[in-house]
C-alpha positions as CSV (number, residue, x, y, z in Angstrom):
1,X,4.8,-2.9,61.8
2,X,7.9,-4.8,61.8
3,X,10.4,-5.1,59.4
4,X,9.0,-8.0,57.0
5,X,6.2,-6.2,56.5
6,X,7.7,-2.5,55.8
7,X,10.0,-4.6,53.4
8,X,6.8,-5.8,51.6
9,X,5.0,-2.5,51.8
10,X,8.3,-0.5,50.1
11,X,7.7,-3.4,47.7
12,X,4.2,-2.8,46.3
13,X,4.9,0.5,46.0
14,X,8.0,0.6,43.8
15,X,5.9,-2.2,41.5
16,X,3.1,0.6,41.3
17,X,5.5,3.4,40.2
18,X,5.4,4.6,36.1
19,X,6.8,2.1,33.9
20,X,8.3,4.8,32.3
21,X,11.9,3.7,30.7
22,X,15.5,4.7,32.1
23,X,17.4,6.9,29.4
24,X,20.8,5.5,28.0
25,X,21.9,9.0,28.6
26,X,21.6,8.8,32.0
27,X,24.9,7.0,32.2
28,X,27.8,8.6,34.5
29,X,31.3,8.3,34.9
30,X,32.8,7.0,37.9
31,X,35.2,10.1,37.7
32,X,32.1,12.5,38.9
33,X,32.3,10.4,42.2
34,X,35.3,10.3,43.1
35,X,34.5,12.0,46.5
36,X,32.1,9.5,47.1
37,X,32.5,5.5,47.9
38,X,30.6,3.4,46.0
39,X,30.6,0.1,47.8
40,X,30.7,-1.6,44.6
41,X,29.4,-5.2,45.1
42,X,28.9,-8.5,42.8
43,X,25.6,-9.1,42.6
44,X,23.8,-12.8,43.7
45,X,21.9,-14.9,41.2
46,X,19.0,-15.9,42.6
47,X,17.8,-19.8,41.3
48,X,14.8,-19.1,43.4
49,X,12.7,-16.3,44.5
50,X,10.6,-16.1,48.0
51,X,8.1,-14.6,48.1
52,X,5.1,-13.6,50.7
53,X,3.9,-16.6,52.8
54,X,1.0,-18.7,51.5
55,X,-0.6,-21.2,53.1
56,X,-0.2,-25.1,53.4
57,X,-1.8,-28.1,54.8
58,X,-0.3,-31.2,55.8
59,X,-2.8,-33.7,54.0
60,X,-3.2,-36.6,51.8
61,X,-3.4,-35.9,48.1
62,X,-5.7,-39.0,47.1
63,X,-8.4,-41.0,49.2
64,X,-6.7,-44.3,48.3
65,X,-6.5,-45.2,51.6
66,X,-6.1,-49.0,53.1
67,X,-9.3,-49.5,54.8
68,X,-9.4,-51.5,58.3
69,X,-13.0,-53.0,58.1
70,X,-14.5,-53.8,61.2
71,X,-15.6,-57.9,61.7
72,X,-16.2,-57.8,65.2
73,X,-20.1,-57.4,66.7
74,X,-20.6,-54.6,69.1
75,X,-16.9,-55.5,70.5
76,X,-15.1,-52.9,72.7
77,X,-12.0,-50.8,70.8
78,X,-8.9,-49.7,72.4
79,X,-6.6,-47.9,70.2
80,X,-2.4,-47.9,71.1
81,X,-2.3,-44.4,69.0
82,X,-3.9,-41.4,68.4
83,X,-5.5,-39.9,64.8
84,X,-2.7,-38.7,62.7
85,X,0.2,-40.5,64.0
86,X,2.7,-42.5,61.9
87,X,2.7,-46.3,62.4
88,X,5.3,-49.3,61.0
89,X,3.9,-52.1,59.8
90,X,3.3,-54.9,62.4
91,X,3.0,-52.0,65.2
92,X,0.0,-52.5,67.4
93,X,-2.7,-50.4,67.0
94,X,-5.8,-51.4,69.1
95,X,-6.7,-54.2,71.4
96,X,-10.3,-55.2,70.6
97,X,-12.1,-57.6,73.6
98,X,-15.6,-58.9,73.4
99,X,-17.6,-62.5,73.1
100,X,-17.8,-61.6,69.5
101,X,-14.0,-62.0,69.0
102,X,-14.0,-65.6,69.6
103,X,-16.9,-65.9,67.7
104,X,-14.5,-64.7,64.7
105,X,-11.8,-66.8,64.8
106,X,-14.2,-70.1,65.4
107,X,-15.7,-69.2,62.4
108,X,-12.4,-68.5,60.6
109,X,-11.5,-72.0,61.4
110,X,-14.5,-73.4,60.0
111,X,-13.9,-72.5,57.0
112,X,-9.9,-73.3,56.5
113,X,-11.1,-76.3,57.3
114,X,-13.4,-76.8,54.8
115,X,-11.3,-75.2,52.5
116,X,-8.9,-78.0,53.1
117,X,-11.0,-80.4,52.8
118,X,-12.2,-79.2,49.4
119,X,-8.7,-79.0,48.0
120,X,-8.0,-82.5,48.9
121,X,-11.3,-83.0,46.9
122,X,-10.7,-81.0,44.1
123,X,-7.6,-83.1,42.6
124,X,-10.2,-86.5,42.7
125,X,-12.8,-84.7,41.4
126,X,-10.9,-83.0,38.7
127,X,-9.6,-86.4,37.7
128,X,-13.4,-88.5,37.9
129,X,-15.1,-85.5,35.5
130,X,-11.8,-86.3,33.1
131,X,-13.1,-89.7,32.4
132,X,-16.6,-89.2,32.8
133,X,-17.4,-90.3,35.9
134,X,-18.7,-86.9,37.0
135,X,-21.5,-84.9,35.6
136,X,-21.0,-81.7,34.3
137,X,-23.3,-80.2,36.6
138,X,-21.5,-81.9,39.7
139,X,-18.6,-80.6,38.5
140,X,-20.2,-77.1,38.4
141,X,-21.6,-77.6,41.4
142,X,-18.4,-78.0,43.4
143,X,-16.4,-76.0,41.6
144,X,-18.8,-72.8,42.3
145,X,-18.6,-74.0,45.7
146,X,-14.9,-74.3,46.0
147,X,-14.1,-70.7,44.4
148,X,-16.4,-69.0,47.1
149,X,-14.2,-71.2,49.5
150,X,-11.0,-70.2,48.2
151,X,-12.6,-66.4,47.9
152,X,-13.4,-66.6,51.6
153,X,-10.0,-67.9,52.1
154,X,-8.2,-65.1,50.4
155,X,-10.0,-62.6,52.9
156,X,-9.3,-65.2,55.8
157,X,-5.4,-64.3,55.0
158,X,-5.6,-60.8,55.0
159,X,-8.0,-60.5,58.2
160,X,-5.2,-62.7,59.6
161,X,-2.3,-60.6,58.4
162,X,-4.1,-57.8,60.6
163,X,-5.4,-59.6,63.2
164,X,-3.7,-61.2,66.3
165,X,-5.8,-63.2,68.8
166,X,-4.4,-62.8,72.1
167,X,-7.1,-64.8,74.4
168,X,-10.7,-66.0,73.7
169,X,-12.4,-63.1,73.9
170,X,-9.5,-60.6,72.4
171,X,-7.4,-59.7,69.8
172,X,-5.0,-56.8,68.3
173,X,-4.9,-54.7,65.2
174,X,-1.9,-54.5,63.8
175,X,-0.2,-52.2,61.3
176,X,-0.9,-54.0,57.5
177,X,1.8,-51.2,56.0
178,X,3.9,-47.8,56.7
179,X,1.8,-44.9,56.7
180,X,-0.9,-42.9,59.5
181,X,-3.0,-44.0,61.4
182,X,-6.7,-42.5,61.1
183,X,-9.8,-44.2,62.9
184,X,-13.2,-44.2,61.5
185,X,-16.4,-43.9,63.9
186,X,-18.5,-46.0,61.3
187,X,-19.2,-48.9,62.9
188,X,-18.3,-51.3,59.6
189,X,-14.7,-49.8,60.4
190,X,-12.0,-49.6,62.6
191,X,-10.3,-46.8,60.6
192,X,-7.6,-46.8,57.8
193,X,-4.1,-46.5,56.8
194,X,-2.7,-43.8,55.1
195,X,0.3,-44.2,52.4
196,X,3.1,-42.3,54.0
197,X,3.9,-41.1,50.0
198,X,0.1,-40.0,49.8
199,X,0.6,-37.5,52.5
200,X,2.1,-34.3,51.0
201,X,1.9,-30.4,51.9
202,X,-0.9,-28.7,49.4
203,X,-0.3,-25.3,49.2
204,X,-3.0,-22.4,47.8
205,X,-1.2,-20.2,45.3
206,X,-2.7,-17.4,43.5
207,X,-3.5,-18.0,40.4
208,X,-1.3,-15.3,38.8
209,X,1.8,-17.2,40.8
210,X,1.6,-20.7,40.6
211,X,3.2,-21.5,37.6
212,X,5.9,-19.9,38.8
213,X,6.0,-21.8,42.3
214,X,8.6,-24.3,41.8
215,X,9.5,-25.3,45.7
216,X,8.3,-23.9,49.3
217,X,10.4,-23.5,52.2
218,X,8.9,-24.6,55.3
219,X,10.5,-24.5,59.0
220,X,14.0,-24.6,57.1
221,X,13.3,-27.2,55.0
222,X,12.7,-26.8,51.2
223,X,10.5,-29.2,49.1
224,X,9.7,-29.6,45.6
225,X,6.6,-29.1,44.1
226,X,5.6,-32.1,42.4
227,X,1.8,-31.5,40.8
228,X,-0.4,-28.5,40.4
229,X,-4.4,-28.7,39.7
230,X,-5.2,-28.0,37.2
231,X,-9.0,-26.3,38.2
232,X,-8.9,-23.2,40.3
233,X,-11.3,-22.0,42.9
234,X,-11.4,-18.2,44.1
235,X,-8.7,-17.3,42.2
236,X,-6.0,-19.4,44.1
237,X,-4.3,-23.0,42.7
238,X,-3.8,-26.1,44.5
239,X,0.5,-27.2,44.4
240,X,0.8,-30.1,46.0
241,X,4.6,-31.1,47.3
242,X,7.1,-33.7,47.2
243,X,6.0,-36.6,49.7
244,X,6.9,-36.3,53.4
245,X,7.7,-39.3,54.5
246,X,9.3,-38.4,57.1
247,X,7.4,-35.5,58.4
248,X,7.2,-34.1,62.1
249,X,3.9,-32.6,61.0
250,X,0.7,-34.1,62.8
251,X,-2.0,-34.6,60.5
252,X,-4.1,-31.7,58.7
253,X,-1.7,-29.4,60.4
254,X,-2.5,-25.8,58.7
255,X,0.9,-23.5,58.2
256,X,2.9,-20.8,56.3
257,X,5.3,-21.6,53.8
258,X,7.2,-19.8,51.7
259,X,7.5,-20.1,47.5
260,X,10.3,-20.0,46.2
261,X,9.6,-19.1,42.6
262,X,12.0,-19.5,39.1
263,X,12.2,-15.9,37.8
264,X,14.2,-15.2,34.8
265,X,17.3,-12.7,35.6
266,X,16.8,-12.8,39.3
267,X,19.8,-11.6,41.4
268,X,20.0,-10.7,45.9
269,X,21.4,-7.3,46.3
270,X,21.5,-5.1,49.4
271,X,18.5,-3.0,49.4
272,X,21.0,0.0,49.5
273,X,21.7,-0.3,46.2
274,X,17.9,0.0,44.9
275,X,17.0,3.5,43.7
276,X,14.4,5.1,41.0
277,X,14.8,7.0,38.0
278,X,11.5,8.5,36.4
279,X,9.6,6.8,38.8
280,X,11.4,3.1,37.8
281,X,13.3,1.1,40.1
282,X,16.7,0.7,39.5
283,X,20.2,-0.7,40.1
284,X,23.7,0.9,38.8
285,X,25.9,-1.1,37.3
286,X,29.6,-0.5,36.6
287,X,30.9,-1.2,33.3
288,X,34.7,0.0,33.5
289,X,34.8,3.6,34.4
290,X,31.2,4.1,33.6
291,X,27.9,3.6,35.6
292,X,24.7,3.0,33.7
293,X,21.3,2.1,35.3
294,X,19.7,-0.9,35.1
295,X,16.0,-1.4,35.3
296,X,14.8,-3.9,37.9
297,X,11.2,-4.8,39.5
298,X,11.3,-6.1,43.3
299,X,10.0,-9.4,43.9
300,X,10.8,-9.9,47.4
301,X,12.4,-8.5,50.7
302,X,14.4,-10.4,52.8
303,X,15.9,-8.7,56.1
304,X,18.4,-5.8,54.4
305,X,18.3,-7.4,50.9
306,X,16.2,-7.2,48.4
307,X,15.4,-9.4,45.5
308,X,15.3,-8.2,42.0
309,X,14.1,-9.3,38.5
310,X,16.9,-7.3,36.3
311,X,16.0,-6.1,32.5
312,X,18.9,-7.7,31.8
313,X,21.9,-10.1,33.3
314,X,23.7,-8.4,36.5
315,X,27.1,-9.2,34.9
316,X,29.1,-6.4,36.8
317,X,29.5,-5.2,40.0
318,X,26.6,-2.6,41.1
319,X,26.9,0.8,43.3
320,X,25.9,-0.3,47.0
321,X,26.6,2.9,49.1
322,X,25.8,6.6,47.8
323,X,23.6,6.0,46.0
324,X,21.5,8.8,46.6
325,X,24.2,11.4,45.9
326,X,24.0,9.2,42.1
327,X,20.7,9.4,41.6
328,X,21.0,13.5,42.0
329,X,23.5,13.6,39.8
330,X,21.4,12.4,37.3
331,X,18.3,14.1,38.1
332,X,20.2,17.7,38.2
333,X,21.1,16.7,34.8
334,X,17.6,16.1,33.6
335,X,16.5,18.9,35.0
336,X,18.6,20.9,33.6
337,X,17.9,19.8,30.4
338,X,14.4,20.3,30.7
């Protein structure tokens, strides 16, 4: 068992001692220790709490996701990059060869070039209807066929924008945005692109902690939390981070994180100076020549410091070093008054 986790154990168990409260006449003066040093020490505020790893995946927080549809007919698919890795736009992403590639960009032709020829038609037409010389239903007529022209067109652009014929029978996919690459093995798609901002780190978080969870520390680096679900499942809430837009994660990449959580009076003090009185944790604080006890829960352990939620603000310097021969001071008086 290594330290971490004795850190945590000590932990559970000073939250399941007695509630029972600390006695204002449990206060001592500093002159009964003279014989002793305190190691007095001003405590840390603590803006945020860790607490015991949870865990994250690297994901994307919608299925908005730019799809690549496929127009090519049983045409052979080389991808430039794997699932899951992050591509610029106008970076090549597959080479795609067959018969059915020239096929494509004959028929793309086709019809740019009877979209042209419609828009030369349109202005004439336009102007015969305006004085009569055109029916209403010719009109119709060639204006319903001139929207699914200029409707074809509009896809024409985009299939364009993404892709490049190199040869007859070949072309390339390129990048349409920023974001990951993800390929799709239905046959109506290449695959899609993912919104770098989409992708995000959701985290499970108990339910008793999440509205507490207010970043996560991951690998060093801390990151806000940004939304939290508001269903549950199995007791644990889904936070879902910041964006990581510039991630060294690889995609659906499961980890530990850390919360870091906003708790009200919060201060880091060596784990030396944590005692109990009446089966309560507690700190001694030391107000001019007096110590009093303060009442304290653990929330987390890190290495030889602990963190604390105090009963009230840790304004003064607290006892760090014999402590122990404090806290028998005390408890010979109690008994003695028993």
């Amino acid at each position: 068992m290594n330290r971490r986790t004795l850190g945590y154990s000590f932990l559970l168990i000073l939250v399941a001692l007695s509630s029972t409260q600390v006695s204002a006449q449990t206060a001592v003066s500093i002159a009964e220790l003279k014989n002793y040093e305190l190691g007095l020490q001003q405590p840390e505020v603590a803006d945020m709490v860790p607490g015991a790893p949870l865990l994250a995946t690297y994901q994307p927080m919608t299925q908005k996701h730019l799809v690549i549809a496929n127009p090519f007919e049983n045409a052979h698919v080389q991808f430039a990059v794997t699932d899951g890795t992050r591509v610029n736009l106008g970076q090549r992403i597959a080479t795609i060869t067959g018969p059915s590639v020239e096929h494509f960009f004959h028929r793309l032709e086709t019809v740019k070039a009877q979209y042209d020829v419609a828009q030369q038609q349109h202005k004439s037409k336009s102007n015969l209807y305006q004085r009569n010389a055109l029916s209403a239903d010719d009109w119709q007529n060639f204006l319903d066929q001139y929207l699914r022209l200029s409707d074809q067109m509009h896809e024409i652009k985009i299939l364009l924008s993404r892709f490049h014929q190199l040869a007859d029978d070949s072309a390339e996919l390129k990048a349409p945005i920023d974001g990951v690459w993800q390929s799709d093995a239905d046959d109506m798609r290449i695959g899609y692109v993912i919104d770098r901002s989409e992708i995000r780190l959701a985290v499970q978080a108990p339910n008793e902690l999440a509205s507490s969870v207010h970043h996560i520390s991951v690998q060093g680096e801390r990151f806000t939390i940004d939304y939290r679900e508001q269903s549950t499942r199995n007791g644990f809430t889904t936070l879902w981070s910041s964006p990581l837009t510039e991630s060294k994660f690889t995609l659906y990449q499961r980890m530990s994180v850390i919360p870091l959580r906003n708790i009200a009076n919060a201060f880091k003090v060596p784990g030396s100076a944590v005692s109990s009185l009446n089966g309560e944790p507690v700190v001694f604080s030391v107000d001019k020549q007096t110590i009093h006890p303060i009442p304290v829960s653990v929330s987390a352990v890190e290495g030889e410091d602990y963190y604390v939620a105090a009963s009230t603000s840790l304004d003064n310097p607290i006892v760090t070093h014999s402590v122990a021969a404090l806290k028998g001071i005390i408890d010979s008086r109690e008994e003695a008054q028993q």
